[in-house]
C-alpha positions, 0 to 999 in steps of 0.5 A: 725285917732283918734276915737274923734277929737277936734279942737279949742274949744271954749265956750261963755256965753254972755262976759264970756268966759268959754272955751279958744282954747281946742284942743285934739286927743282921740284914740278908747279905751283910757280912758281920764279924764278931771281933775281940780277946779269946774268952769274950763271947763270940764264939758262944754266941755263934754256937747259939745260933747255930743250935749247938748251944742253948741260951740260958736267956734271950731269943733267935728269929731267922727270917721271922722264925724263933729258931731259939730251941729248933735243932741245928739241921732244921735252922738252914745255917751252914757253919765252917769251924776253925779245924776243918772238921772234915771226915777223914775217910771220905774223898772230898767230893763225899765230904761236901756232899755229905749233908745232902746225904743226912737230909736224904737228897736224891743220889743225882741232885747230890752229885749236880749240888757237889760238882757246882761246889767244887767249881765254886771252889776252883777244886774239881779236879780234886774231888776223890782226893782225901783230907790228909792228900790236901794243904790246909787251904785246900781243906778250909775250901773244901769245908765252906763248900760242905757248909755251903751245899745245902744252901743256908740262909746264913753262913757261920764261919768260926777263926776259919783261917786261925790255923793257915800261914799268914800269906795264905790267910790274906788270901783264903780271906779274900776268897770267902769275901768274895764268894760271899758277895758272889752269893749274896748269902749273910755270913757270921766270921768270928776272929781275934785277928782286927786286920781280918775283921777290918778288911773284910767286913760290912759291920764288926761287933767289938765284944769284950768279957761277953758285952758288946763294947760296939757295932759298926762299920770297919770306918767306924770302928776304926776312926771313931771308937767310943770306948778306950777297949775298942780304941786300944784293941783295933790299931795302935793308939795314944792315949791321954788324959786332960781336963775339960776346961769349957765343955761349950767349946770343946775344950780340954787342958793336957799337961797345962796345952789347950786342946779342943775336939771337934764338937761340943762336951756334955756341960757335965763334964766341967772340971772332969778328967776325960781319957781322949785318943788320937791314932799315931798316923793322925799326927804331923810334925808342924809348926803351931798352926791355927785351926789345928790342935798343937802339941809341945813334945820332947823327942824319946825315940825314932825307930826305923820300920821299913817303908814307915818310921814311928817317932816316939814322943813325951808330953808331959806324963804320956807318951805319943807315937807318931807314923812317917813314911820312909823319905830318904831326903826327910830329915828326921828329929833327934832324941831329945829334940823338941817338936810340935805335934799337930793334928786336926779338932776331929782326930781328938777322940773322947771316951766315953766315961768308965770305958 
């Protein structure tokens, strides 16, 4: 039996519906991030399952318990907020400690329970600091270690690292990775930021105008997107649109050039115009190859980005953008040149229809 449940999860302010029909399983030690746009649900159904909102439809079990209308500090989840929500006037040490407190923990298991905190956190020798005296690094810490205190079955972050530089995101992230490994404990993080939710994550939940576009693996997500929302939001993506010529076989025509992906299309699909994608470090300048789809290009742009040039492309109506390393003894193409791209059956993704 999954650790967290969620069944047809809904939400409802007045006419708006702000969550559709959210159903997922979270087994014990998985770490889940919900990514997608502001406004697409995450953190709405974050806050569900932690008791600070209720839901208009739908239910939550924690571990085989319908926690759905059971309130916040009865449900053993421990949550970290994007602005710290630390108390001010308390020194760390009576921050973290300070939901022992509320549950009326004895004095000395308070102090025992703080100190193995602050160690977990690599900050004991700033335990009578206070908040302003910290980095706001310093005070992310200082806030998973209060969520992590009273030891919850779950662990519900909200973009804890939204208002950190961009060196000290990379590395608070990693910590909060490993801390959780370290654990075992299962943990929510809630981001719009793709590179945070790939680089961390066990499963992501792609979420867009409060739907589930789709679950899976960073692998998954990544390579194998099954909507143009989810292929267009995580990396950066060609898009193209074909005609499906021989479903049996795979094939589809883009600008007059026969395509084919790596699997059979629904014999439907005969005649149609399907929206397909391929990732730009999925393609090769090469000649006609066989056993590999191939490309008749004109050359629009080449742009030097450092240790990666991007070649902008013309096929037809679309453009495709293709990634190189930086070879000081490549010879790159001009604008204006015609190239052949080149990439394999199973790097032509198909959309599904209507995403």
């Amino acid at each position: 039996m999954a650790l967290l449940e969620i069944e047809n999860l809904s939400k409802t302010f007045g006419t708006n519906t702000v969550l559709h029909q959210f159903d997922m399983q979270i087994e014990r030690g998985e770490f889940i991030t919900f990514l997608g746009p502001s406004g697409c649900g995450k953190t709405t159904v974050l806050r569900m399952i932690a008791g600070f909102e209720t839901p208009t439809r739908g239910t939550i079990k924690l571990a085989g318990r319908d926690v759905t209308h059971v309130r916040t500090r009865q449900r053993k989840v421990g949550m970290v907020f994007q602005s710290y929500a630390l108390f001010p006037n308390m020194t760390v040490a009576d921050n973290i400690g300070f939901g022992l407190k509320v549950l009326g923990r004895p004095q000395t298991e308070i102090k025992a329970r703080v100190k193995e905190m602050l160690e977990l956190i690599k900050l004991p020798h700033l335990a009578e600091r206070y908040p302003w005296q910290m980095s706001g690094g310093q005070q992310q810490r200082v806030a998973l270690a209060r969520a992590l205190s009273n030891k919850p079955q779950v662990l519900l972050l909200d973009e804890p690292l939204s208002a950190l530089d961009a060196k000290i995101r990379v590395s608070l992230r990693e910590d909060i990775r490993n801390l959780q490994r370290e654990l075992g404990i299962t943990s929510i993080f809630v981001t719009h930021d793709q590179e945070e939710a790939l680089s961390i994550s066990d499963r992501i939940v792609v979420m867009n105008e409060g739907r589930v576009e789709q679950i899976g693996t960073p692998s998954e997500i990544y390579n194998f997107p099954r909507t143009r929302f989810v292929a267009s939001f995580v990396g950066t993506l060609n898009l193209l649109s074909g005609q499906v010529v021989d479903p049996a076989s795979g094939k589809i025509v883009v600008g007059g050039q026969e395509l084919r992906t790596s699997h059979a299309l629904n014999s439907s699909d005969a005649g149609k115009q399907r929206m397909l994608a391929v990732r730009p470090e999925a393609i090769v300048l090469e000649a006609p190859a066989n056993g590999r789809n191939t490309l008749a290009a004109t050359v629009e742009e080449v742009n030097f980005l450092g240790a990666v040039v991007r070649i902008r492309t013309r096929v037809d109506q679309s453009v495709i953008s293709l990634d190189v390393f930086n070879d000081p003894n490549r010879r790159l193409p001009e604008r204006g040149q015609p190239v052949a791209l080149g990439f394999s059956h199973e790097n032509l993704l198909v959309l599904e229809e209507g995403a």
